[in-house]
C-alpha positions as CSV (number, residue, x, y, z in Angstrom):
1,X,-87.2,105.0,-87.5
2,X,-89.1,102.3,-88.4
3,X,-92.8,102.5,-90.5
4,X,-95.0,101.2,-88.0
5,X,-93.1,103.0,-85.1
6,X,-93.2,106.7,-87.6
7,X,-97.0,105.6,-88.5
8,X,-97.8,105.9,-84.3
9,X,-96.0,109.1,-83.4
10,X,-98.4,112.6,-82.7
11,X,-98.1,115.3,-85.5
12,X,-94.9,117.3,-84.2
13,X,-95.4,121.4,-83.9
14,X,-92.6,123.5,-85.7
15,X,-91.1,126.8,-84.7
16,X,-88.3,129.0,-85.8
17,X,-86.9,131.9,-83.6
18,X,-85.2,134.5,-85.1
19,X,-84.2,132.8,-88.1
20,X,-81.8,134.7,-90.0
21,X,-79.8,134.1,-93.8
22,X,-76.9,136.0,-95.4
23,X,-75.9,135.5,-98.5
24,X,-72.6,138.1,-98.2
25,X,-73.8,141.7,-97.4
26,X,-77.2,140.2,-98.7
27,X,-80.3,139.5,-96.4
28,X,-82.8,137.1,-97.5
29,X,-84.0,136.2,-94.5
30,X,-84.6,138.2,-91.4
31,X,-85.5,137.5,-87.7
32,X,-88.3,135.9,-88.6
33,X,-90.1,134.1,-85.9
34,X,-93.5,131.8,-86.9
35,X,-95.1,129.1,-84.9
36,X,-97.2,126.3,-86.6
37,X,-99.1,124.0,-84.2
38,X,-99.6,120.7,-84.0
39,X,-102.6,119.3,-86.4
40,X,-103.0,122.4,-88.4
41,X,-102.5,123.3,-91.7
42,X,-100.2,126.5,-92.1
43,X,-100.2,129.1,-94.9
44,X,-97.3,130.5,-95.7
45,X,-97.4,133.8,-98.3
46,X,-95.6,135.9,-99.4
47,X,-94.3,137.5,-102.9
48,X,-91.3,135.9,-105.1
49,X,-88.1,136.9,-103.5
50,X,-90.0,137.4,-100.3
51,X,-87.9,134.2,-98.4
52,X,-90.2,131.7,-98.4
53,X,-87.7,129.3,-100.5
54,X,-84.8,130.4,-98.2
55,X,-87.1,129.5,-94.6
56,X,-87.9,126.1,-95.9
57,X,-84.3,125.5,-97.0
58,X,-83.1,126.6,-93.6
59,X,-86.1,124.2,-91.3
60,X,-85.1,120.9,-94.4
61,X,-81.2,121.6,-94.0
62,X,-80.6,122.4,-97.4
63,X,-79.3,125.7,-95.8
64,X,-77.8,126.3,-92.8
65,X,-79.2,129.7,-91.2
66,X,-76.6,132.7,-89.9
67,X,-78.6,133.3,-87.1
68,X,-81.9,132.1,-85.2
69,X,-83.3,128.4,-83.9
70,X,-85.5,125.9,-85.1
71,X,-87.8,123.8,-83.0
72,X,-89.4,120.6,-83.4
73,X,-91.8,119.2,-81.1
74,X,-90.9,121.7,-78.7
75,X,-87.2,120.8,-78.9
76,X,-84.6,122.6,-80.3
77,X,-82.8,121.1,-82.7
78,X,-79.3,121.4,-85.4
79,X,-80.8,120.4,-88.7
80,X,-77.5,120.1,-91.1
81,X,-79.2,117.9,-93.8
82,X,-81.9,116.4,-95.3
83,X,-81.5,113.4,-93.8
84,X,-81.5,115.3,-90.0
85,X,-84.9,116.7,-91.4
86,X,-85.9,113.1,-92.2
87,X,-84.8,112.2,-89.1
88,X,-87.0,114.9,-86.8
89,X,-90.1,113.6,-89.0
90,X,-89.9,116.5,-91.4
91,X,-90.9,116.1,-95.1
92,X,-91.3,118.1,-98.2
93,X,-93.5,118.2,-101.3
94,X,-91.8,120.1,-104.1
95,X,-93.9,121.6,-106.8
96,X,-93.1,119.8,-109.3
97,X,-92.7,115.9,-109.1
98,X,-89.9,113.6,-107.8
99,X,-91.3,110.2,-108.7
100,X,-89.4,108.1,-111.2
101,X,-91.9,107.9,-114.0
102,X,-90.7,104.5,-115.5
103,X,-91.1,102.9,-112.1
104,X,-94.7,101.9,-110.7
105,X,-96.1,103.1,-107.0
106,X,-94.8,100.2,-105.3
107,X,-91.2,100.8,-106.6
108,X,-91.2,104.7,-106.2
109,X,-92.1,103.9,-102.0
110,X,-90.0,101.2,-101.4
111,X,-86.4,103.0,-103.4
112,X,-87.1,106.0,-101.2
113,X,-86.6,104.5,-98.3
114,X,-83.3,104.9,-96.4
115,X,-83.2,101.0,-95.5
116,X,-84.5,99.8,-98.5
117,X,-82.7,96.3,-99.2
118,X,-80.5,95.5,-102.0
119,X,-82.6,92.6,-102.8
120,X,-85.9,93.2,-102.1
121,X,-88.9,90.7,-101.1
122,X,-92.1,92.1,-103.3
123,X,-94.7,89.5,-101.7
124,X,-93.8,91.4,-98.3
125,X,-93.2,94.7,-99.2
126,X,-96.6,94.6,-101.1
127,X,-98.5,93.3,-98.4
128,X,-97.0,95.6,-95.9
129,X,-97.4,98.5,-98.6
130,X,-101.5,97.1,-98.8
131,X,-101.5,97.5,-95.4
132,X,-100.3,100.6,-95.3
133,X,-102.6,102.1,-98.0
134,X,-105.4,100.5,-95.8
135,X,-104.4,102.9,-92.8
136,X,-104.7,106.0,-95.1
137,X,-107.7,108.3,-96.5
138,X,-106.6,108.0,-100.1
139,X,-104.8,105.5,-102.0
140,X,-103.0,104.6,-104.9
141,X,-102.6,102.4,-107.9
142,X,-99.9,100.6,-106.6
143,X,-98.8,98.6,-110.1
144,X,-99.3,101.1,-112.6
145,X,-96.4,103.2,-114.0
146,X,-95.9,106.5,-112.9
147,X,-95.7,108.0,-116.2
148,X,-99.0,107.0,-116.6
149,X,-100.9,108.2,-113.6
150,X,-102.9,111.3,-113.8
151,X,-101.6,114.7,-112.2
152,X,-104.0,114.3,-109.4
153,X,-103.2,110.3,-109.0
154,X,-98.9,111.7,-108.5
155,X,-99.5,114.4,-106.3
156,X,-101.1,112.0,-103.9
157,X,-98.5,109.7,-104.5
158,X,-95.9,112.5,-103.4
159,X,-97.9,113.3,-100.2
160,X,-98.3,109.5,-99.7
161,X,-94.6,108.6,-99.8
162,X,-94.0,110.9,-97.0
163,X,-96.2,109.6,-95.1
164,X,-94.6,106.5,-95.7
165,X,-91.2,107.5,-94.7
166,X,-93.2,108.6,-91.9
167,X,-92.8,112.1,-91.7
168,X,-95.5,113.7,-89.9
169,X,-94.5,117.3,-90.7
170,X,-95.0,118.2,-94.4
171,X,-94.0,120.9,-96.3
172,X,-96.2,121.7,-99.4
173,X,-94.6,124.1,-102.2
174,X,-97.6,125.0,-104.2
175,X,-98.8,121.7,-104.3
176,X,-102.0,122.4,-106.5
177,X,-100.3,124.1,-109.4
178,X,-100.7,121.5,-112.1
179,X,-103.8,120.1,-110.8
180,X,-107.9,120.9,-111.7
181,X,-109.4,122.4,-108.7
182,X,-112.0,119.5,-108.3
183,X,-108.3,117.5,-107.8
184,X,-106.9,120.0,-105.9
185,X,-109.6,120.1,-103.6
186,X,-109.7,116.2,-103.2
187,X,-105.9,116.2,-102.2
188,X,-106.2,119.7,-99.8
189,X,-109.2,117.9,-98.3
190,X,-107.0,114.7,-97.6
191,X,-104.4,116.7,-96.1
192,X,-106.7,118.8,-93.6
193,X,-108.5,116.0,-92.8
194,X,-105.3,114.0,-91.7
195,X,-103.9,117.1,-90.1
196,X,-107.7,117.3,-87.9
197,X,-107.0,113.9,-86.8
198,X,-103.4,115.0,-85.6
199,X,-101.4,112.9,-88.0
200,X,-99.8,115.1,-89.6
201,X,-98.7,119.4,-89.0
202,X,-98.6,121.0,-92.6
203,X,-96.5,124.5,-93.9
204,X,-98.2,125.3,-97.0
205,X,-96.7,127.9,-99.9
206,X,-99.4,129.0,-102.0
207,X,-100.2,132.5,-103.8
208,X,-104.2,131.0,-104.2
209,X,-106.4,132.7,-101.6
210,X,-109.3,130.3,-102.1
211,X,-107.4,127.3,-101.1
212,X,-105.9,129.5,-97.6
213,X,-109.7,130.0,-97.1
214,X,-110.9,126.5,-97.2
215,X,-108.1,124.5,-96.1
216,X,-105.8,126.6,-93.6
217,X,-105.8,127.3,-90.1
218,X,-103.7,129.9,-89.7
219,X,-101.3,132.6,-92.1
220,X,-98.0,134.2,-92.0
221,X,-96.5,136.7,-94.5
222,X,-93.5,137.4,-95.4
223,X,-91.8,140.2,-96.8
224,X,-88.6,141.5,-98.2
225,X,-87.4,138.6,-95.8
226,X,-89.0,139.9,-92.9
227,X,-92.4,138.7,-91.1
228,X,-95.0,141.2,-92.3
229,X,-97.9,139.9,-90.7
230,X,-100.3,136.7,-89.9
231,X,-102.8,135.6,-88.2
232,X,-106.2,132.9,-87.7
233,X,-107.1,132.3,-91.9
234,X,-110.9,132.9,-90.6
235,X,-109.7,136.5,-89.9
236,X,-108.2,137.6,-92.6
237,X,-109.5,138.6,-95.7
238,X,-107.6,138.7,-99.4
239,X,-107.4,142.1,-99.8
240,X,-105.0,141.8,-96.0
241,X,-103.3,139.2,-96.9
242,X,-102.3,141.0,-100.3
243,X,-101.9,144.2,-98.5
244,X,-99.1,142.1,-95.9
245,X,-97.7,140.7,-99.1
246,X,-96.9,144.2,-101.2
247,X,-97.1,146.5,-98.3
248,X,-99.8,148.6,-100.5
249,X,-103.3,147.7,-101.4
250,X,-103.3,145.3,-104.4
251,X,-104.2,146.0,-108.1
252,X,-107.7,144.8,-109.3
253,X,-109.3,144.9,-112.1
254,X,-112.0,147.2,-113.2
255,X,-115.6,145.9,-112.4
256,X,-117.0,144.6,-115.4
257,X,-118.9,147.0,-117.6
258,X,-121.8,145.4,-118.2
259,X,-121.6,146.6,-122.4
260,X,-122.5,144.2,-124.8
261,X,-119.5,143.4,-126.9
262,X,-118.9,144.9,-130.4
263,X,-118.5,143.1,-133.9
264,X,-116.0,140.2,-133.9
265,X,-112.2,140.8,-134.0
266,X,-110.9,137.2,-133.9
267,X,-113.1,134.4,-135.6
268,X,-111.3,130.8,-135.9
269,X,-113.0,128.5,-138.2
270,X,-112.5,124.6,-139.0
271,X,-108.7,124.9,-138.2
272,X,-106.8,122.1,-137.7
273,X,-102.9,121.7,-137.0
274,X,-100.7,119.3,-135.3
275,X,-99.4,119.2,-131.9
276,X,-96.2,119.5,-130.5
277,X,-95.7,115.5,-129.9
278,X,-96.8,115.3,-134.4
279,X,-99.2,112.5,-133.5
280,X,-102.5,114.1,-132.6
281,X,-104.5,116.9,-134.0
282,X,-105.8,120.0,-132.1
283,X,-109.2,120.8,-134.4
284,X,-111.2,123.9,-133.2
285,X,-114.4,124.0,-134.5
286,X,-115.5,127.7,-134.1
287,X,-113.9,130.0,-131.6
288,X,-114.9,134.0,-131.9
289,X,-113.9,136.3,-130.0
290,X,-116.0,140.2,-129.9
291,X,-114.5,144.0,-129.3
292,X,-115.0,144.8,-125.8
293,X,-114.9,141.6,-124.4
294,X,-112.1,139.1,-122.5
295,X,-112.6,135.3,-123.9
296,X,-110.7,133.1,-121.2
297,X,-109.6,129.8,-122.7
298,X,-109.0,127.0,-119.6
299,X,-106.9,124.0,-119.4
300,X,-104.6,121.5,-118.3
301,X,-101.1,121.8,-119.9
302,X,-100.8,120.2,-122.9
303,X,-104.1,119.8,-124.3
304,X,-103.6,122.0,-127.5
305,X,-103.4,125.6,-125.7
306,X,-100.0,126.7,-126.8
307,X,-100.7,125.2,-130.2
308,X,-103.5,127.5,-130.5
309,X,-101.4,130.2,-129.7
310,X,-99.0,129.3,-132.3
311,X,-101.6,128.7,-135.3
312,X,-102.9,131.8,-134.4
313,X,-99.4,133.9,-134.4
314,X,-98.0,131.6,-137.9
315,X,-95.9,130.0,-136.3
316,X,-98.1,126.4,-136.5
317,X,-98.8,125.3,-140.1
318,X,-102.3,125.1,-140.6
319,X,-103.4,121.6,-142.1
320,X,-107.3,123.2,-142.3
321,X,-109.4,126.2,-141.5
322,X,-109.6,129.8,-141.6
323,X,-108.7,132.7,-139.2
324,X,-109.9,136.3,-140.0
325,X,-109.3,139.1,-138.1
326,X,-111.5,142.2,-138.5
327,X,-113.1,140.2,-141.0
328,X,-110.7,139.7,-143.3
329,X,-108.4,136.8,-143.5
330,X,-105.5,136.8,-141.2
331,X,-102.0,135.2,-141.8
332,X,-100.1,136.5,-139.0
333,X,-97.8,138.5,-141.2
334,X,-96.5,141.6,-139.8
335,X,-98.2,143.8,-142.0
336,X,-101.8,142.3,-141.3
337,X,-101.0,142.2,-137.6
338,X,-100.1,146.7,-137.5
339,X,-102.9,147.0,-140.2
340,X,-105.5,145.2,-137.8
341,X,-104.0,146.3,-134.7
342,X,-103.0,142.8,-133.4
343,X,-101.3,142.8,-130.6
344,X,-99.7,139.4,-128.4
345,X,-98.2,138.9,-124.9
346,X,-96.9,135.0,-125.1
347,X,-95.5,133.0,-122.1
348,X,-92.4,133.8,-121.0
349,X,-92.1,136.9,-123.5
350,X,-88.5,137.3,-122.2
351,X,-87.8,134.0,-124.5
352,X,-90.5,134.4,-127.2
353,X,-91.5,138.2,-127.3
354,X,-88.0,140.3,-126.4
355,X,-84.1,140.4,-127.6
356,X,-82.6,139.9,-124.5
357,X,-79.3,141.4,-125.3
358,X,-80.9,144.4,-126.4
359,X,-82.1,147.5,-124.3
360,X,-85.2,147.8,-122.7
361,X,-85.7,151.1,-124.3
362,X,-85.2,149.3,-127.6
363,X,-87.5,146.0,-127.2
364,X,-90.0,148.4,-125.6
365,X,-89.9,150.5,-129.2
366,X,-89.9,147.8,-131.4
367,X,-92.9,148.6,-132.9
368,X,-91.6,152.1,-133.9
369,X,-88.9,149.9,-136.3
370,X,-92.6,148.7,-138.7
371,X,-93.3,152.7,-139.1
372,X,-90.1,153.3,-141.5
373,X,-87.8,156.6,-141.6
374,X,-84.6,156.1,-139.8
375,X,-85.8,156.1,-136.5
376,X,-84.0,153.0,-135.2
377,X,-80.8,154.7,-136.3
378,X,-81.2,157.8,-133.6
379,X,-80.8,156.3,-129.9
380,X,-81.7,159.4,-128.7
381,X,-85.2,159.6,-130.1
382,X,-86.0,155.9,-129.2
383,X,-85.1,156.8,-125.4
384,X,-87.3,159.6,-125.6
385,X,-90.1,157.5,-127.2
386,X,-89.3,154.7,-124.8
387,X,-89.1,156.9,-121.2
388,X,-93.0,158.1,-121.1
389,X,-93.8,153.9,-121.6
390,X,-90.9,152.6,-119.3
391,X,-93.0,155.2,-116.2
392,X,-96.5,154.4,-117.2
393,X,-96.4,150.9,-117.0
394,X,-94.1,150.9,-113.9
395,X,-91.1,149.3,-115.4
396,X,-88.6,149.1,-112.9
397,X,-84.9,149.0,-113.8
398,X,-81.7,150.8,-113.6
399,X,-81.6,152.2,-116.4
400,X,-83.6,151.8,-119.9
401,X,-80.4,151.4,-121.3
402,X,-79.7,148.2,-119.9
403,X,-80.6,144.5,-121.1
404,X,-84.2,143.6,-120.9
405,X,-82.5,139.9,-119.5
406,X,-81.3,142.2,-116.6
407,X,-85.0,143.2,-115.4
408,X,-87.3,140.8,-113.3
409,X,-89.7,138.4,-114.5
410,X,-93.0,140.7,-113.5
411,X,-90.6,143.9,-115.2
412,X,-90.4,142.3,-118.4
413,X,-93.8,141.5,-118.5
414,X,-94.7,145.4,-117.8
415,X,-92.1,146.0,-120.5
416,X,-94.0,143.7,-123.4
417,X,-97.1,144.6,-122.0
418,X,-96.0,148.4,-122.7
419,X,-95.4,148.2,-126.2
420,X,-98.2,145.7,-127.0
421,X,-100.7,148.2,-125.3
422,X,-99.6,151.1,-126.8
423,X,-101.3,152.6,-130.2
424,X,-104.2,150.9,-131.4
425,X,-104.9,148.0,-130.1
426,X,-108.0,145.9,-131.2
427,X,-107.1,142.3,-130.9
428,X,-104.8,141.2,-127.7
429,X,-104.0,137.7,-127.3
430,X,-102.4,136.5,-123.9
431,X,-101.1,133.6,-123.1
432,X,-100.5,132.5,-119.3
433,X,-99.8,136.2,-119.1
434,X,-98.8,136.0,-115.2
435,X,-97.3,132.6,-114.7
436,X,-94.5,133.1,-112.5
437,X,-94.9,136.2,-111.3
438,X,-95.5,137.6,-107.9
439,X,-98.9,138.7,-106.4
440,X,-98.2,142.2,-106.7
441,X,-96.9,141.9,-110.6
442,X,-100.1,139.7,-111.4
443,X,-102.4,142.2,-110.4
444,X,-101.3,145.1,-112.2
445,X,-101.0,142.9,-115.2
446,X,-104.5,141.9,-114.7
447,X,-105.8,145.0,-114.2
448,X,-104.1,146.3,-117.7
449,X,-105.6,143.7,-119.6
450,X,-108.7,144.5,-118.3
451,X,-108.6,147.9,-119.2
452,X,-107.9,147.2,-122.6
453,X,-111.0,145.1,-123.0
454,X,-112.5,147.9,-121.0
455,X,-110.9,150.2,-123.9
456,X,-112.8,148.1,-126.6
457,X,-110.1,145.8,-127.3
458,X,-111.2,142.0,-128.1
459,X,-109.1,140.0,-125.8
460,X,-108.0,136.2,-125.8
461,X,-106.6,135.0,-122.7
462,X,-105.3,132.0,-122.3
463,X,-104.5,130.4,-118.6
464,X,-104.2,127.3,-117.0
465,X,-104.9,129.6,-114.0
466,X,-108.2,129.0,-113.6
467,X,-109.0,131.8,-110.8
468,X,-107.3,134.6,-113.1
469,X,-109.8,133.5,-115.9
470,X,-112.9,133.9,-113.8
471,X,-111.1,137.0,-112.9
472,X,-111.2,138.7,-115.6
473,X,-113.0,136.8,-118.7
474,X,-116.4,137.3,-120.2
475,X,-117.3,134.5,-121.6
476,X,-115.1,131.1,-120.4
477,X,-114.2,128.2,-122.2
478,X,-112.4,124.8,-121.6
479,X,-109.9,123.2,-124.2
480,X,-109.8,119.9,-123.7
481,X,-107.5,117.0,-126.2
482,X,-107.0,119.9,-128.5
483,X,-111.3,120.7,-128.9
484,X,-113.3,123.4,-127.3
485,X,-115.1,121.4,-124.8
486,X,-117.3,124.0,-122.6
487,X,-118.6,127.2,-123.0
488,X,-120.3,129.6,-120.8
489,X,-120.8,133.3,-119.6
490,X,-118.2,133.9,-116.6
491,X,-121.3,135.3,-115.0
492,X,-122.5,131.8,-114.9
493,X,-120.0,129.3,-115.1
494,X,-119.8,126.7,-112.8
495,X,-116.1,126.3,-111.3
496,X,-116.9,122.6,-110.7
497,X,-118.0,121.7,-113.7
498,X,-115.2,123.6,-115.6
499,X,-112.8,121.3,-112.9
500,X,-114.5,118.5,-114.8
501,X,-114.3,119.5,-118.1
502,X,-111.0,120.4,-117.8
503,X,-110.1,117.0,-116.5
504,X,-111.8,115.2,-119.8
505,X,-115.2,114.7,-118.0
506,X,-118.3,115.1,-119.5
């Protein structure tokens, strides 16, 4: 298929009938039938493990389904491959980026193609590419490096070498996790305009409820690997949508109390340390965070988050400043952190806050090990300490006998979260606290936290999520090249100009 034939063709519909996949005697997909029409801009939901991966696999040819038909256009059609996906018109844009970063715009468009010549004629790709660009909504820079293009600038790319392969149904897999939201809603709004003027059909996988609300036309859920539910996005409200999703009405955190916020727990002063790449500095100034109260730090990745994290925990050296918790000074030894009641869920806390050869029972009673005796010697008595913690926090597993590194992603998180809650907790500090997890295990988690602000704990959350800070945090700031860059009560922060600010605009 040729470019200028692709560019005239009407946005294709797509449905599957009865689409089935078995993985041995396991399901992961079944009988689900969804229709998405022409020129609209599908949502498609659902929890991890819920099938959303294996339907897209199955409708791009990546899998082959056991069962059920596809349609394109109204026809049914085999889709063995990729390429037969290319073929019908079908495209996908994968979460995280397939663009050869040495390589400028031009290059990335013209390699993907399928008949791209071995020597290639830049004076007439580049005009044709100019042309191109002049038939689209957005453009971009089409000499500059990859590598060196903003997030925003390289997810339009992706969507824009699709459309220049000419597929004119795209698949989006959570297309605005690394972006702000003023850049996420500049790309969603490019993509639902294109889809009004029937250029393009789009299946979108997203977990954020705003962006369903603004952007989509219609919904379906999915779960367990079955259709749960669906319907016209206008319709439906969140607290549906997440009811389809888990099959029980979602966690929420507790309304905000409304108390003012106690003496400081946390105060960071003057410090300084370097980041991960050794050539720039993160320097924050003054940070404090109160009891009672949830301080949300937001973010793009890698502008200094995780190196405050680290400063703060001793596992950064410090070239400057001072950190006191409680008042007095604070080195992150083990002793200072049970004598102040310090308490920290990091990032992936199966890799940086568990043994994952060892039992759950035991990483959940790891803080019994600090209070001496032999109790780490009896197995018996850690169970025991371990069993009330394993049911309160929901933790589900075989047995607490097993390896954590057995236990899901949202489990291990109710796991830390069980022994960092437990006791007396007066200073919690989170760090992207529900990246990766399912809707269902991000609520609950959400709604713990806030109960232990609500419990008088001084939290620090910090979340390139920028919905779960207004979600739960007091007061909101914006790190930005390693510096505090915006502050303001949640109550009245201003989501665009936090976009902004976390995008390095002032």
């Amino acid at each position: 298929m040729t470019l200028a034939a692709a560019t005239q063709l009407g946005a294709p519909g797509l449905e599957t009938v009865g689409l089935t996949m078995r993985f041995g005697a396991f399901t992961a997909l079944e009988d689900v039938s969804l229709r998405v029409a022409p020129g609209t801009v599908h949502a498609l939901l659902g929890e991890n493990g819920a099938g959303k991966s294996t339907l897209v696999k199955c409708v791009m040819g990546v899998q082959r389904p056991s069962a059920g038909q596809i349609m394109v256009g109204g026809r049914e059609v085999e889709i063995g491959s990729p390429r037969d996906a290319h073929a019908l018109g079908l495209g996908m844009v994968y979460q995280h980026f397939t663009l050869v970063p040495s390589l400028n715009a031009a290059e990335n468009l013209v390699i993907a193609r399928a008949d791209a010549p071995s020597v290639i004629d830049w004076g007439k790709e580049r005009e044709a590419l100019e042309a191109f660009m002049d038939r689209m909504p957005f453009r971009a820079p089409l000499e500059t490096p990859v590598g060196r293009l903003a997030a925003g600038e390289r997810q339009r790319l992706e969507i824009l070498k699709q459309l220049y392969l000419g597929r004119r149904f795209l698949i989006l897999d959570e297309p605005t996790s690394v972006l702000t939201q003023a850049e996420a809603d500049e790309a969603l709004g490019y993509i639902r305009a294109l889809a009004a003027e029937g250029r393009i059909t789009v299946l979108m996988i997203t977990h954020k409820f705003r962006e369903v609300d603004a952007f989509c036309d219609e919904v379906t859920v999915l779960r367990r690997g079955r259709h749960a539910g669906g319907g016209r996005a206008a319709d439906l409200s969140h607290e549906a949508m997440a009811e389809m999703m888990i099959g029980a009405p979602p966690a929420r955190p507790p309304a905000r109390t409304g108390r003012t916020p106690g003496a400081a727990a946390l105060s960071v002063e003057g410090v300084r340390a370097r980041d991960r790449s050794g050539l720039k500095s993160i320097d924050i100034s003054a940070l404090e965070v109160r009891a009672g109260e949830i301080v949300g730090i937001a973010g793009i990745s890698g502008n200094g988050q995780m190196e405050l994290v680290e400063a703060l925990a001793g596992q950064r050296p410090k070239e400057a400043g001072r950190v006191a918790v409680m008042g007095a000074p604070f080195g992150a030894t083990r002793g200072e952190a049970s004598a102040h009641g310090v308490r920290w869920l990091p990032e992936e806390p199966l890799r940086n806050a568990c043994a994952p050869g060892m039992s759950v029972a035991e990483n959940v009673a790891f803080r019994a090990f600090d209070e001496g005796g032999r109790f780490w010697l009896s197995p018996s008595r850690l169970r025991r300490a371990a069993e009330p913690l394993v049911k309160a926090f929901n933790v589900k597993c075989a047995s607490i006998d097993a390896p954590i590194s057995t236990l899901s992603g949202g489990n291990v998180q109710r796991a830390a979260l069980a022994r960092e809650l437990t006791g007396d907790v007066r200073l919690l500090i989170c760090a992207n606290p529900c990246f990766g997890l399912d809707f269902g295990a991000a609520g609950e988690i959400r709604a713990r936290i806030a109960a232990a602000r609500d419990a008088g704990a001084a939290v620090l959350l910090i979340s390139e999520d920028l919905d779960e800070i207004l979600d739960l945090a007091d007061r909101v700031l914006v790190m930005s090249e390693g510096r505090i860059a915006y502050e303001a009560a949640a109550a009245a922060a201003d989501r665009a100009e936090i976009g902004r600010r976390m995008a390095g605009k002032h």
